[in-house]
VEXBAGU-383416 format. One record per atom (N, C-alpha, C): residue number from 1; residue in three letters; atom name; x, y, z. Coordinates in nm, 2 decimals, decimal comma, padded with zeros to 4 digits. Layout:
% residues N
REC  bati  minu  romi      xx      yy      zz
REC   NUM   Ala    CA       X       Y       Z
...
//
This chain:
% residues 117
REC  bati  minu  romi      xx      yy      zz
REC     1   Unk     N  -02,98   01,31  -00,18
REC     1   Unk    CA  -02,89   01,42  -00,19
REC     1   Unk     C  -02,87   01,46  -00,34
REC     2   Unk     N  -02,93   01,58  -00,35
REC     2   Unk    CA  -02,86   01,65  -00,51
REC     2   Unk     C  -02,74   01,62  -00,55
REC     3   Unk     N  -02,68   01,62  -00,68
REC     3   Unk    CA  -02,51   01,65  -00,72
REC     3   Unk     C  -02,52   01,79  -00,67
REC     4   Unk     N  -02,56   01,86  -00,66
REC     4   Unk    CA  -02,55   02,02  -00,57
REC     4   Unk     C  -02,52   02,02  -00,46
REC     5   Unk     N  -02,56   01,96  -00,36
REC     5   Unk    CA  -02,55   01,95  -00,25
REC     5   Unk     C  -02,43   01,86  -00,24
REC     6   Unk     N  -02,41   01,74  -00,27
REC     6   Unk    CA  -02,26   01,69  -00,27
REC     6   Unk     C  -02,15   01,75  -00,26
REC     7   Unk     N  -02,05   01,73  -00,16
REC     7   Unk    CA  -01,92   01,84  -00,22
REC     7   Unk     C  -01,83   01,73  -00,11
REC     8   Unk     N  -01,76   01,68  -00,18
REC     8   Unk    CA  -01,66   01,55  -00,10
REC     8   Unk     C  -01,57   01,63  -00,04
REC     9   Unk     N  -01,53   01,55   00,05
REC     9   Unk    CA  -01,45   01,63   00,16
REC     9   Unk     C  -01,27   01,61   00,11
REC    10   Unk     N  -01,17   01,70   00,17
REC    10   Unk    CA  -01,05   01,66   00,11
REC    10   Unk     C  -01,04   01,75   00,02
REC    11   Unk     N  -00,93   01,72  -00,07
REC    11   Unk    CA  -00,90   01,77  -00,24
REC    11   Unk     C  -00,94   01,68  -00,30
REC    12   Unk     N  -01,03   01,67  -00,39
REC    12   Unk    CA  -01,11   01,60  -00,48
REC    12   Unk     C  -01,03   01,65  -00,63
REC    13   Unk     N  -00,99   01,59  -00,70
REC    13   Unk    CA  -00,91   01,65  -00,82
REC    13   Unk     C  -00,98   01,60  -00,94
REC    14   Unk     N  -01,03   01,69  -01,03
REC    14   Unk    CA  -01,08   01,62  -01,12
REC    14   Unk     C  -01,07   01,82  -01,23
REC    15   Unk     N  -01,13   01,77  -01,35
REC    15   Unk    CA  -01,06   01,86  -01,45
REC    15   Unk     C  -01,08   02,03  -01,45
REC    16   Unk     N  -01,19   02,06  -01,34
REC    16   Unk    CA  -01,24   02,17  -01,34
REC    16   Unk     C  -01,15   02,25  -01,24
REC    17   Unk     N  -01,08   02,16  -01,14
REC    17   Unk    CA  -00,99   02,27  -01,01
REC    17   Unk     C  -00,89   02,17  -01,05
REC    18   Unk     N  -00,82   02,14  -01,11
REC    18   Unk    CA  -00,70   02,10  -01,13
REC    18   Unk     C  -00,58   02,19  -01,17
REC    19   Unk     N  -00,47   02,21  -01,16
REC    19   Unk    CA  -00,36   02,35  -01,15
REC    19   Unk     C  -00,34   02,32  -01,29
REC    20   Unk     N  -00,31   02,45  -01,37
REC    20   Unk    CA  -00,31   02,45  -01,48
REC    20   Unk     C  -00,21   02,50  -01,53
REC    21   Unk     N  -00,18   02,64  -01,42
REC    21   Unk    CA  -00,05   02,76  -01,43
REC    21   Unk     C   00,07   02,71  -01,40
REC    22   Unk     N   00,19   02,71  -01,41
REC    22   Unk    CA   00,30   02,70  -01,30
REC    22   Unk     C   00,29   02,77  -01,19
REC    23   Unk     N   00,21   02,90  -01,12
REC    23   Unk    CA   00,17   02,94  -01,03
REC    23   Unk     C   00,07   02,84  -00,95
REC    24   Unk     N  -00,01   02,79  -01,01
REC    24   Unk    CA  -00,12   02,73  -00,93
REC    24   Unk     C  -00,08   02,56  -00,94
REC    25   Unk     N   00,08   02,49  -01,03
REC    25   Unk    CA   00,10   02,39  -01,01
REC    25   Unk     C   00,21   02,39  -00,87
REC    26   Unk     N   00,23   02,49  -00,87
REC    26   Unk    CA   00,35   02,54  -00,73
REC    26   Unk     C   00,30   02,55  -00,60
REC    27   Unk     N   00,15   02,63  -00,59
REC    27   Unk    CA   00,07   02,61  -00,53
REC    27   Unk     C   00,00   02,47  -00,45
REC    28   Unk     N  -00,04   02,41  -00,54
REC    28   Unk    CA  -00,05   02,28  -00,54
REC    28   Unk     C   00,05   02,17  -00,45
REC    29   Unk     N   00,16   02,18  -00,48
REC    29   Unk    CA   00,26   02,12  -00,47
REC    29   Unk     C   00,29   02,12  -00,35
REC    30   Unk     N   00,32   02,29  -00,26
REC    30   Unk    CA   00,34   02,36  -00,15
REC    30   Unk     C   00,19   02,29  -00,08
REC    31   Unk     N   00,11   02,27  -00,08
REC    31   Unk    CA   00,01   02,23  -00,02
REC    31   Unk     C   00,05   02,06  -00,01
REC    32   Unk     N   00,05   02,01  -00,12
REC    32   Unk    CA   00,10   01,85  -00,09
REC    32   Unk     C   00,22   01,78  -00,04
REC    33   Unk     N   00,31   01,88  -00,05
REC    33   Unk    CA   00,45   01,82  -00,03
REC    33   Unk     C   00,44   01,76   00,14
REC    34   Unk     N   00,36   01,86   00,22
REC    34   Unk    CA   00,37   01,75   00,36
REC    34   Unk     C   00,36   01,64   00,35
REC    35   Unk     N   00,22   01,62   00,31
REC    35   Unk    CA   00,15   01,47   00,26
REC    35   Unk     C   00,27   01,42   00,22
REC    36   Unk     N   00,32   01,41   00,10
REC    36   Unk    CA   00,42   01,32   00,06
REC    36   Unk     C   00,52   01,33   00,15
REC    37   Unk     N   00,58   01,39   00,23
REC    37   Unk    CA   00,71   01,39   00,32
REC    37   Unk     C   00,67   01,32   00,41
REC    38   Unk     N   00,56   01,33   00,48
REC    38   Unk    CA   00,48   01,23   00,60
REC    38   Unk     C   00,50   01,07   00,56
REC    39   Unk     N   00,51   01,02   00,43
REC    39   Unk    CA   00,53   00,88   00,39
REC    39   Unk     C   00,59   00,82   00,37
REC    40   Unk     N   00,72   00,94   00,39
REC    40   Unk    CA   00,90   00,86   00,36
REC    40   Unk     C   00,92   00,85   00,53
REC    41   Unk     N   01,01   00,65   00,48
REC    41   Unk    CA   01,03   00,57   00,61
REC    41   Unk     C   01,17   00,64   00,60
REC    42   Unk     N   01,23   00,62   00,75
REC    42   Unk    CA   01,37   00,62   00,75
REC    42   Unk     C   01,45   00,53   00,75
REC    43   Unk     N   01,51   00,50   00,69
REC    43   Unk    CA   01,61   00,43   00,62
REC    43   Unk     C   01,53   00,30   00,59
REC    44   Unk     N   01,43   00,38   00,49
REC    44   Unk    CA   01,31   00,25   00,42
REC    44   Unk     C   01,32   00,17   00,35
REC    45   Unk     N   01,45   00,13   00,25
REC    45   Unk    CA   01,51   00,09   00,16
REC    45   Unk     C   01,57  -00,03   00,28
REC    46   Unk     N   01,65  -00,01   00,39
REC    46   Unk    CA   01,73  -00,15   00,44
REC    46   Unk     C   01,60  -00,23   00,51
REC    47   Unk     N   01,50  -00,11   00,58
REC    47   Unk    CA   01,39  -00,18   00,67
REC    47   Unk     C   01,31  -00,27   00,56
REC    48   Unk     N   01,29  -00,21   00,46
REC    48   Unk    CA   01,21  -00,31   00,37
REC    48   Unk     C   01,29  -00,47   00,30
REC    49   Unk     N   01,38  -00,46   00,29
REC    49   Unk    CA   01,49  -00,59   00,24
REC    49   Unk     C   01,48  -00,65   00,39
REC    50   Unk     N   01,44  -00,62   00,52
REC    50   Unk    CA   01,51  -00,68   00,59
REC    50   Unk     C   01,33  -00,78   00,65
REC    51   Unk     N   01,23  -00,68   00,61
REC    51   Unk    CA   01,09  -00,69   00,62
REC    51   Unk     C   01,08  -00,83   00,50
REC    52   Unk     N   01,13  -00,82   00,38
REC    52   Unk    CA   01,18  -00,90   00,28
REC    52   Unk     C   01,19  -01,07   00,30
REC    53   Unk     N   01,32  -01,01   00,44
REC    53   Unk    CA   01,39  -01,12   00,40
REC    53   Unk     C   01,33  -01,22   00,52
REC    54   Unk     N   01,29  -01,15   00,60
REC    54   Unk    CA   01,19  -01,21   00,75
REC    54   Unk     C   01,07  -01,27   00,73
REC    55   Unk     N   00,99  -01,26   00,58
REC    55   Unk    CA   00,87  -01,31   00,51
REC    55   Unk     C   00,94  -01,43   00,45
REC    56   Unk     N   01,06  -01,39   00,40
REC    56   Unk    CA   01,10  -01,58   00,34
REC    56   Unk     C   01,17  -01,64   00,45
REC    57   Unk     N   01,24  -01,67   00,53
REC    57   Unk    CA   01,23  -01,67   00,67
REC    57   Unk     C   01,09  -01,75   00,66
REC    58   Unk     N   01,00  -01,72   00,70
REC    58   Unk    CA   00,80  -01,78   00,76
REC    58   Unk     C   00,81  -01,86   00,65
REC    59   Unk     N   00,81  -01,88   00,51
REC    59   Unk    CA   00,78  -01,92   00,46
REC    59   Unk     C   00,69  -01,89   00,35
REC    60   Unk     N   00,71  -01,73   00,33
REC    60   Unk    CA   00,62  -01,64   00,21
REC    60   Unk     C   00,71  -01,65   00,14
REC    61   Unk     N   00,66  -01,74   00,04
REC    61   Unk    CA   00,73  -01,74  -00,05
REC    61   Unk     C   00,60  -01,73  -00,21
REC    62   Unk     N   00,64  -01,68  -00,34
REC    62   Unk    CA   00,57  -01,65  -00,45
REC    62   Unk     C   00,50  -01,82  -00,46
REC    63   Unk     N   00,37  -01,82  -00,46
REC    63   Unk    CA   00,31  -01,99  -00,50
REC    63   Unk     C   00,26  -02,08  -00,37
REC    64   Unk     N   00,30  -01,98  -00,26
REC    64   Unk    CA   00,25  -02,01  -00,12
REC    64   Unk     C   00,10  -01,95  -00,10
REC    65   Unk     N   00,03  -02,03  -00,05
REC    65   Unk    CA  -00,14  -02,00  -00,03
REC    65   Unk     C  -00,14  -01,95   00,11
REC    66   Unk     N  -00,19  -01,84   00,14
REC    66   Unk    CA  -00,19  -01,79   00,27
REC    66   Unk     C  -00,35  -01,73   00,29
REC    67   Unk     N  -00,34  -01,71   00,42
REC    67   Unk    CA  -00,51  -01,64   00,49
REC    67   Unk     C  -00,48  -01,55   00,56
REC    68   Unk     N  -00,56  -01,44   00,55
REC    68   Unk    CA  -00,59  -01,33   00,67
REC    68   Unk     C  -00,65  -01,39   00,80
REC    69   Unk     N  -00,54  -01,35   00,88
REC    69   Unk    CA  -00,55  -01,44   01,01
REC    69   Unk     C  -00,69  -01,38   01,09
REC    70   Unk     N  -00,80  -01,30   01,00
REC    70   Unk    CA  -00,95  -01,27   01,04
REC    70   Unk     C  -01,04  -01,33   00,96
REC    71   Unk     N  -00,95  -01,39   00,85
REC    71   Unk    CA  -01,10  -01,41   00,75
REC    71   Unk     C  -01,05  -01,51   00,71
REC    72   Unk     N  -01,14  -01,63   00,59
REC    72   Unk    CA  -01,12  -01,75   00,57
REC    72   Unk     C  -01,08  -01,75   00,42
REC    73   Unk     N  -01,07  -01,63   00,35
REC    73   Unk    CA  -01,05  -01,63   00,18
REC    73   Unk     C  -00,92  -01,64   00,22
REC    74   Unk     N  -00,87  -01,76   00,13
REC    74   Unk    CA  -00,73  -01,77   00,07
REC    74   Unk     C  -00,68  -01,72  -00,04
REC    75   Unk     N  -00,54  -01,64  -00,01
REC    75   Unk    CA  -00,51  -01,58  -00,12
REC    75   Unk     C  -00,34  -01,68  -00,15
REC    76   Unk     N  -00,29  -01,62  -00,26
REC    76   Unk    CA  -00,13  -01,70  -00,30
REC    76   Unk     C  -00,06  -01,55  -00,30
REC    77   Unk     N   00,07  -01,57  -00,24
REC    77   Unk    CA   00,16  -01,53  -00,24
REC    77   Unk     C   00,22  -01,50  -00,41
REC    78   Unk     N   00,20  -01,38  -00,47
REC    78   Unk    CA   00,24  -01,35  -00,58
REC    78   Unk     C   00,38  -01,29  -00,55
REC    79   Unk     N   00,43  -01,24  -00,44
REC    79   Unk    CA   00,55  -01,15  -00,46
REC    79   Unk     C   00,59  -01,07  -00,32
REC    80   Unk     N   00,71  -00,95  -00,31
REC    80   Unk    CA   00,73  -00,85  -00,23
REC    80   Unk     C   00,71  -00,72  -00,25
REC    81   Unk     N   00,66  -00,69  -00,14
REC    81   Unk    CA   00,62  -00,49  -00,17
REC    81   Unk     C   00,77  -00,41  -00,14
REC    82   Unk     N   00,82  -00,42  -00,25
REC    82   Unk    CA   00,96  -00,34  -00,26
REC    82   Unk     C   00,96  -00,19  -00,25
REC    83   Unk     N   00,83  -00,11  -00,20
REC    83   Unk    CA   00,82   00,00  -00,17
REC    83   Unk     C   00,88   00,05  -00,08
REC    84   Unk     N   00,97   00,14  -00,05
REC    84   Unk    CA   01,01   00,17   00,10
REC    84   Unk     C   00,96   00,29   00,15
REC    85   Unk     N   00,87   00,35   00,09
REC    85   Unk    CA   00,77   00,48   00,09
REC    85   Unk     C   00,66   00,47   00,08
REC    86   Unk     N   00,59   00,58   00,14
REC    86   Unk    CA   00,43   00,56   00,08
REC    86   Unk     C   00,37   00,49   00,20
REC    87   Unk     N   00,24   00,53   00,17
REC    87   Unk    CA   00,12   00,48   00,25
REC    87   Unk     C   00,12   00,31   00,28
REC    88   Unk     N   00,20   00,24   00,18
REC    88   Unk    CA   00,22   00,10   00,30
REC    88   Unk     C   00,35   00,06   00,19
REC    89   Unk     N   00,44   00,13   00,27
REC    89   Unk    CA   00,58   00,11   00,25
REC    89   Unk     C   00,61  -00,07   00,25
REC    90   Unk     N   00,68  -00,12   00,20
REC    90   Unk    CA   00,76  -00,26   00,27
REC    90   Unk     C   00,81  -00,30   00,37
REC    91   Unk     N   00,90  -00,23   00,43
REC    91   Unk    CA   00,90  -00,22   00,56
REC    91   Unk     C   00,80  -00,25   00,62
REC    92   Unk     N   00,66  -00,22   00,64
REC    92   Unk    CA   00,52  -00,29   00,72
REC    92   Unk     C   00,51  -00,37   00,67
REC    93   Unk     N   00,48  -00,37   00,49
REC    93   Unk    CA   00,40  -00,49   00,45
REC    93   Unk     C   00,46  -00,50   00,36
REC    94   Unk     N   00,52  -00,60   00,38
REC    94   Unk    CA   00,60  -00,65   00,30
REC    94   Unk     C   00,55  -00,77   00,19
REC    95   Unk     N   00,43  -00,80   00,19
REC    95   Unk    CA   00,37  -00,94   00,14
REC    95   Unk     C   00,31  -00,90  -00,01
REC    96   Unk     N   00,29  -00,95  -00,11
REC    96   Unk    CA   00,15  -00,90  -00,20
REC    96   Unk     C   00,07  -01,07  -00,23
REC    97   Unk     N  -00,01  -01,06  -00,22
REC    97   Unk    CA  -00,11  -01,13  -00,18
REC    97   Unk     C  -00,23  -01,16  -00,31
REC    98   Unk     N  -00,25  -01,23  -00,41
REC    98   Unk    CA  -00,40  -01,20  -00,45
REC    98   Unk     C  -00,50  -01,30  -00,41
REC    99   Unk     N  -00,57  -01,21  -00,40
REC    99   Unk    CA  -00,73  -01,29  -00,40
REC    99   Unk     C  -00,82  -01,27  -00,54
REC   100   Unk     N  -00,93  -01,31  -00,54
REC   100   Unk    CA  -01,03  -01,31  -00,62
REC   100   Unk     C  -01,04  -01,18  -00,60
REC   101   Unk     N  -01,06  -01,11  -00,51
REC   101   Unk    CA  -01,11  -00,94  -00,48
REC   101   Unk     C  -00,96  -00,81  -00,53
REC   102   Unk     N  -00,90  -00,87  -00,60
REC   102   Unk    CA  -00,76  -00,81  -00,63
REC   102   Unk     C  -00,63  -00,84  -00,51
REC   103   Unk     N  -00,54  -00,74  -00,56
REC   103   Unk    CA  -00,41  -00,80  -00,50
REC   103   Unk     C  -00,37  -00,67  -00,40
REC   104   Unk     N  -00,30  -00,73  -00,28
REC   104   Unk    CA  -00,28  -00,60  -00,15
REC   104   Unk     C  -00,13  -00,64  -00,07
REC   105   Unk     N  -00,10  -00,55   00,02
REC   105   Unk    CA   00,01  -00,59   00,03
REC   105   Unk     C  -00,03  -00,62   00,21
REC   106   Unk     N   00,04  -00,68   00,24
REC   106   Unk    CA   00,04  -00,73   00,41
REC   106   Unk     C   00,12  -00,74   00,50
REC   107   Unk     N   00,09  -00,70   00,63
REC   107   Unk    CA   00,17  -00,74   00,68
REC   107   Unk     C   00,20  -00,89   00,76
REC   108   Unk     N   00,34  -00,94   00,83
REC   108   Unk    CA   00,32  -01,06   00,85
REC   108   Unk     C   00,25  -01,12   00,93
REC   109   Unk     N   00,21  -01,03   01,05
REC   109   Unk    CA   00,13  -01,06   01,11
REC   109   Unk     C  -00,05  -01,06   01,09
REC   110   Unk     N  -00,04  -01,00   00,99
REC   110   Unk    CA  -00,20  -01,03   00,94
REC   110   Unk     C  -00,24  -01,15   00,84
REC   111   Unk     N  -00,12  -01,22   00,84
REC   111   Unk    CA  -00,12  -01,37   00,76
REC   111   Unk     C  -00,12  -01,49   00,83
REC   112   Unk     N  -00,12  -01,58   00,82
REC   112   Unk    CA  -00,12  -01,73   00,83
REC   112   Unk     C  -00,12  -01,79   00,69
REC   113   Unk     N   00,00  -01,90   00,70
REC   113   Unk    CA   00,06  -01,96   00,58
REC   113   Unk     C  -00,07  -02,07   00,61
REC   114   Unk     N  -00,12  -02,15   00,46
REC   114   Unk    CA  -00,18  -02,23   00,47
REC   114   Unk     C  -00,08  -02,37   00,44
REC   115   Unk     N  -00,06  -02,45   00,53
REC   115   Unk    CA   00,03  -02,54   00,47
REC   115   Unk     C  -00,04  -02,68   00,39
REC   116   Unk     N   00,04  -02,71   00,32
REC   116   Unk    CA   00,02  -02,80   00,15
REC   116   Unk     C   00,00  -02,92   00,23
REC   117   Unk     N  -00,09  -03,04   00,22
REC   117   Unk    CA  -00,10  -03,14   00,26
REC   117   Unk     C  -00,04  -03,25   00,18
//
């Protein structure tokens, strides 16, 4: 496939269609604001402290070695996703996790704690 033929699907944002006016940043905005309104949890701030507090509860705790209860790579418990918005709010996934392949956030049910012998 040519770069001609290519045309990614979506809004692809890069420097050539990017809004430049306050008309066309208004524009913009009016077009995205669903998107972002679609990602606020309700009352995402207590769900996520409580997503929080039910991970230490199991035993996620920062320095804890855990697994994706599909796969065999072990990651360590670095922390909590204190987001309460957004495409993976804390409230779901409350975990952050690294691996060798970078760091993500989880939820509890897609973990298993590896326990320390």
């Amino acid at each position: 496939m040519s770069k001609e033929e290519y045309k990614p699907f979506g809004i692809g944002m890069n420097p050539e269609n990017m809004p430049k006016t306050p008309e066309e940043i208004e524009k913009f905005w009016n077009l995205m604001k669903p998107l972002f309104e679609s990602f606020k949890v309700p009352d995402g701030e207590a769900k996520t402290k409580n997503a929080i507090a039910e991970a230490k509860k199991r035993g996620f705790r920062p320095g804890t070695k855990a697994k994706l209860t599909h796969e065999n790579e072990v990651g360590e418990v670095i922390g909590y996703n204190e987001t309460a918005d957004g495409p993976y709010p804390g409230s779901r996934y409350p975990i952050l996790i690294k691996f060798k392949r970078g760091t993500y956030e989880y939820d509890l049910d897609q973990l298993e704690l590896i326990k320390e012998k």
